[in-house]
C-alpha positions in Angstrom: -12.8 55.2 -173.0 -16.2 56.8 -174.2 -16.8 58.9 -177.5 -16.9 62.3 -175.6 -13.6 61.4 -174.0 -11.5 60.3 -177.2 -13.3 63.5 -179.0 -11.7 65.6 -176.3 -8.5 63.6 -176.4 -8.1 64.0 -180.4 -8.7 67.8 -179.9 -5.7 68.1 -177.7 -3.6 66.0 -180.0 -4.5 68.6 -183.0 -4.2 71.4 -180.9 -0.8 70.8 -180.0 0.2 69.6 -183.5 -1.4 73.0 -184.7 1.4 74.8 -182.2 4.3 73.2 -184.0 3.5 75.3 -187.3 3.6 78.4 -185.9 6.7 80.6 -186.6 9.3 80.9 -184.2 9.2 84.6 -184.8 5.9 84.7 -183.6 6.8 83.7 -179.8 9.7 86.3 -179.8 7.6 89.7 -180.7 6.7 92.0 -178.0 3.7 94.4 -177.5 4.4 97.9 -177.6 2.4 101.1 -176.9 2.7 103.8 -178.5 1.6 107.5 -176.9 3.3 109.4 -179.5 6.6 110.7 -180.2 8.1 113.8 -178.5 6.8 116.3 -180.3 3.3 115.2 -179.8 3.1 115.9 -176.1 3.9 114.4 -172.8 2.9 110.2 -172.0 1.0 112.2 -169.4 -1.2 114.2 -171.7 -2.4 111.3 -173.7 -3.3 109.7 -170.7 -5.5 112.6 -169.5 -6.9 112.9 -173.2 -8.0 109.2 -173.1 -9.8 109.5 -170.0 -11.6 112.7 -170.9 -12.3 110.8 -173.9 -13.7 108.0 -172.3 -15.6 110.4 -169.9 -17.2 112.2 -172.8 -18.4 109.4 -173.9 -20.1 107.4 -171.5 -21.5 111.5 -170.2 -22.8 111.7 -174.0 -26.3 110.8 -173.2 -26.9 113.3 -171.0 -24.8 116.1 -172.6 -26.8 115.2 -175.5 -30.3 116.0 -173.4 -28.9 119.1 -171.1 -26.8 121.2 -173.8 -28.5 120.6 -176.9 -31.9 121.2 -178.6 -33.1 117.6 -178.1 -35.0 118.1 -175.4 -37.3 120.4 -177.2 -37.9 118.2 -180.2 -38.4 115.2 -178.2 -40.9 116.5 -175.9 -43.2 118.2 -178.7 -42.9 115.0 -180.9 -44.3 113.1 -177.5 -47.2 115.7 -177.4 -47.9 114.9 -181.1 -48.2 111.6 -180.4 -50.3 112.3 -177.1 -52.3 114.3 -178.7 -53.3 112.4 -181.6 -54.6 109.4 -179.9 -52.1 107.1 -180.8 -50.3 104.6 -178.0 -47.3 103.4 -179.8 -47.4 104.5 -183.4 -44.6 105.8 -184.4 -42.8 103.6 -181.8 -40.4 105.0 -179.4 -37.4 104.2 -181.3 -38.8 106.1 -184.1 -39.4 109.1 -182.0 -35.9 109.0 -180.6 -33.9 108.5 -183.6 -35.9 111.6 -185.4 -35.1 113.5 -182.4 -31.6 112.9 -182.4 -31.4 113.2 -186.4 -33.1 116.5 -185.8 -30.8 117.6 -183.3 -27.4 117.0 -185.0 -29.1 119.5 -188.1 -30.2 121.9 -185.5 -26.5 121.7 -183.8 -24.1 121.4 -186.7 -22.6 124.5 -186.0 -22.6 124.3 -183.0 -20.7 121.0 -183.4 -18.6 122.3 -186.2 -17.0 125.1 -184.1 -16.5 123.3 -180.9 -14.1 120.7 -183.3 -12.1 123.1 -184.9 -11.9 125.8 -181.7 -11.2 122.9 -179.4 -10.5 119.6 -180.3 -8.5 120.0 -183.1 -5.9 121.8 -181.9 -5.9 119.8 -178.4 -4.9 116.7 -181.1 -2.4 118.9 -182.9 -0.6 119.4 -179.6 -0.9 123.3 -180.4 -3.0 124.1 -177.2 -3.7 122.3 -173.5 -6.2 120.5 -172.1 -7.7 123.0 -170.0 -7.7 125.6 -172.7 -9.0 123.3 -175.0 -12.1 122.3 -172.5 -12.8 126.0 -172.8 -12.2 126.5 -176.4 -15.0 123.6 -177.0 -17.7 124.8 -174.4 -17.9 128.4 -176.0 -20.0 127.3 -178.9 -22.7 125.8 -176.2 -22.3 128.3 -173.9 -23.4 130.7 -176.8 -26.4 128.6 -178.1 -27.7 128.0 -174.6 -27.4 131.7 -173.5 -29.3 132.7 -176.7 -31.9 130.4 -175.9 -32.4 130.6 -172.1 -35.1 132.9 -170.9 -33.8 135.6 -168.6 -36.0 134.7 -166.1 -34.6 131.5 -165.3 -31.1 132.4 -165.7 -31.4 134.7 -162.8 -33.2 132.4 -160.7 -30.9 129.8 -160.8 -27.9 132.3 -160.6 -30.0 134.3 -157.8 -30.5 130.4 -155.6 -26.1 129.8 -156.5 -25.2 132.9 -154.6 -22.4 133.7 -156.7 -24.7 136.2 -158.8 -25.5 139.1 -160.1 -23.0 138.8 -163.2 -21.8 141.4 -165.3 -21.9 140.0 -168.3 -23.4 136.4 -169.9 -19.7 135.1 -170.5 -19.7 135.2 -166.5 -22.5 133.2 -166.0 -20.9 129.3 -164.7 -22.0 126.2 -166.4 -24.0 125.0 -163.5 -26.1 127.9 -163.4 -26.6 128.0 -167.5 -27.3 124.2 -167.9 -30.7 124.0 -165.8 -31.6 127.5 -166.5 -31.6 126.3 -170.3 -33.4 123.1 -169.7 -36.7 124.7 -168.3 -36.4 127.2 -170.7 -36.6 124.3 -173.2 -39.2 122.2 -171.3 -41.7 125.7 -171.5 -41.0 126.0 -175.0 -42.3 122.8 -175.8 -44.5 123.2 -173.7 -45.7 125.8 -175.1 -45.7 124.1 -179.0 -47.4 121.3 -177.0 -50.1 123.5 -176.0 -51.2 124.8 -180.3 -50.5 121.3 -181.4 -53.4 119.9 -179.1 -56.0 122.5 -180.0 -56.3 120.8 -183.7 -56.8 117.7 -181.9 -58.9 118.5 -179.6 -61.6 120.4 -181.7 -62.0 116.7 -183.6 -62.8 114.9 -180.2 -65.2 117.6 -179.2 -66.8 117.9 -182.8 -66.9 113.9 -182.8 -67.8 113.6 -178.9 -70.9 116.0 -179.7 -71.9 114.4 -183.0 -72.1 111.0 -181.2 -74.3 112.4 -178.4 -76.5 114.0 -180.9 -77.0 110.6 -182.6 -77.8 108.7 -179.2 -74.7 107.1 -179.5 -73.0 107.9 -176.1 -71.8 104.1 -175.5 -69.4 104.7 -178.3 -66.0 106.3 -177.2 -65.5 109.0 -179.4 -61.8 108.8 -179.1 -62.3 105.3 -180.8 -64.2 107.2 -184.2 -62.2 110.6 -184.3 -58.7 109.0 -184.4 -59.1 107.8 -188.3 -60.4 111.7 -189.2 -57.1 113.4 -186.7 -54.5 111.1 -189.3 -56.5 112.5 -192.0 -56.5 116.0 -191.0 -52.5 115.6 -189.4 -51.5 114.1 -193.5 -53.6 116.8 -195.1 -52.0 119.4 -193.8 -48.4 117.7 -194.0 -48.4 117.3 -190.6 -44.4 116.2 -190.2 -43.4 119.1 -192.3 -45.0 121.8 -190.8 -43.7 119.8 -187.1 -40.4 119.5 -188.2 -39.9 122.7 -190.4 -41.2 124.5 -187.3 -38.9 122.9 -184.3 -35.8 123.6 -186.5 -36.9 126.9 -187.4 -37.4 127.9 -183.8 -33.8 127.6 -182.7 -32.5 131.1 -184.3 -29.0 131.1 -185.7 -26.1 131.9 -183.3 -23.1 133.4 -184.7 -20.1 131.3 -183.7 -16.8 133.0 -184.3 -13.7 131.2 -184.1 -11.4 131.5 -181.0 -8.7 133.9 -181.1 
């Protein structure tokens, strides 16, 4: 018999003597799942709660970029980036995680009222689920409507059909949703646009120095970058960025559900 065989052997020996100190109790309990009692709604119910759980979650990514202000902050900190000169500095992880720390301050709120409108009573039993669905949209039907340029909203509500509306309240998620996210994209578009001129005065100051010196073989990009992370920490550049994005979302009033 050779080592690896009698290790094996002695392994199963253990194993099974390991078995014998176990308590008989042990082998005689049974697994039992619990969905609540009667009071706290129907087997049903949970069941439907724990897949629109699950559903929430694995949609929170994009909810996250369609119904929020993230993707405002993340496109303006890209066009900081761009427009400084810089490849991967701050990294992409960096960028993400401030736009998502950004975000959540921008939309507590918003957060904070969808909870207690929605999801706490849904656990409480005290409302359904539709109801509840309803109860937790509101909040971000209010901050994208207050946001959204009119423009878009009635193009997309023009290209559903189902419009005109009589109100804002009438307007559908699927027509709000991309209506909002272009009005975002132009928005930071539009921040883009005033955060490049800075940066752009440097190259063409630099670009025309160089020229002026005979030195046109040297990329100017190469020279002005040290003087644009001068200038962009001189003037506090990530205050004035950040101060700025979160000031440009305007408070929405969120009044609790009746």
């Amino acid at each position: 018999m050779t080592v690896a065989a009698r290790l094996k052997t002695a392994a199963l020996f253990l194993f099974c003597g390991a078995l014998l100190f176990v308590p008989h109790g042990a082998w005689a309990q049974a697994l039992t799942l619990d969905l609540g009692g009667e009071n706290e709604g129907t087997v049903s119910g949970r069941v439907i709660q724990m897949l629109a759980l699950l559903t929430v979650l694995s949609l929170a990514p994009s909810i996250m970029i369609m119904m929020t202000a993230f993707t405002r902050i993340v496109v303006v900190l890209s066009f900081l980036r761009t427009a400084m000169g810089v490849q991967q500095t701050p990294p992409n992880t960096v960028i993400i995680s401030l736009a998502l720390f950004l975000t959540f301050f921008v939309m507590s709120p918003t957060l904070k009222a969808a909870y207690e409108n929605g999801v706490q009573p849904l656990v409480a039993g005290e409302i359904e689920e539709v109801e509840a669905f309803d109860r937790t949209i509101a909040p971000f039907r209010a901050f994208m409507l207050s946001h959204v340029r009119e423009n878009d909203l009635t193009l997309f509500s023009d290209m559903s059909g189902e419009g005109p509306f009589a109100s804002a309240q009438e307007v559908p998620l699927h027509v709000i949703v991309p209506a909002f996210m272009i009005s975002e994209l132009r928005r930071a578009f539009e921040i883009g646009f005033m955060i490049f001129l800075p940066f752009v005065i440097i190259d063409m100051v630099t670009a025309s120095i160089l020229m002026s010196m005979g030195m046109m073989m040297l990329p100017p990009v190469m020279i002005s970058l040290p003087f644009k992370i001068v200038f962009f920490v001189l003037v506090d550049g990530w205050y004035l960025i950040c101060g700025s994005l979160i000031q440009s979302f305007n408070a929405v009033p969120l009044s609790p559900a009746g």
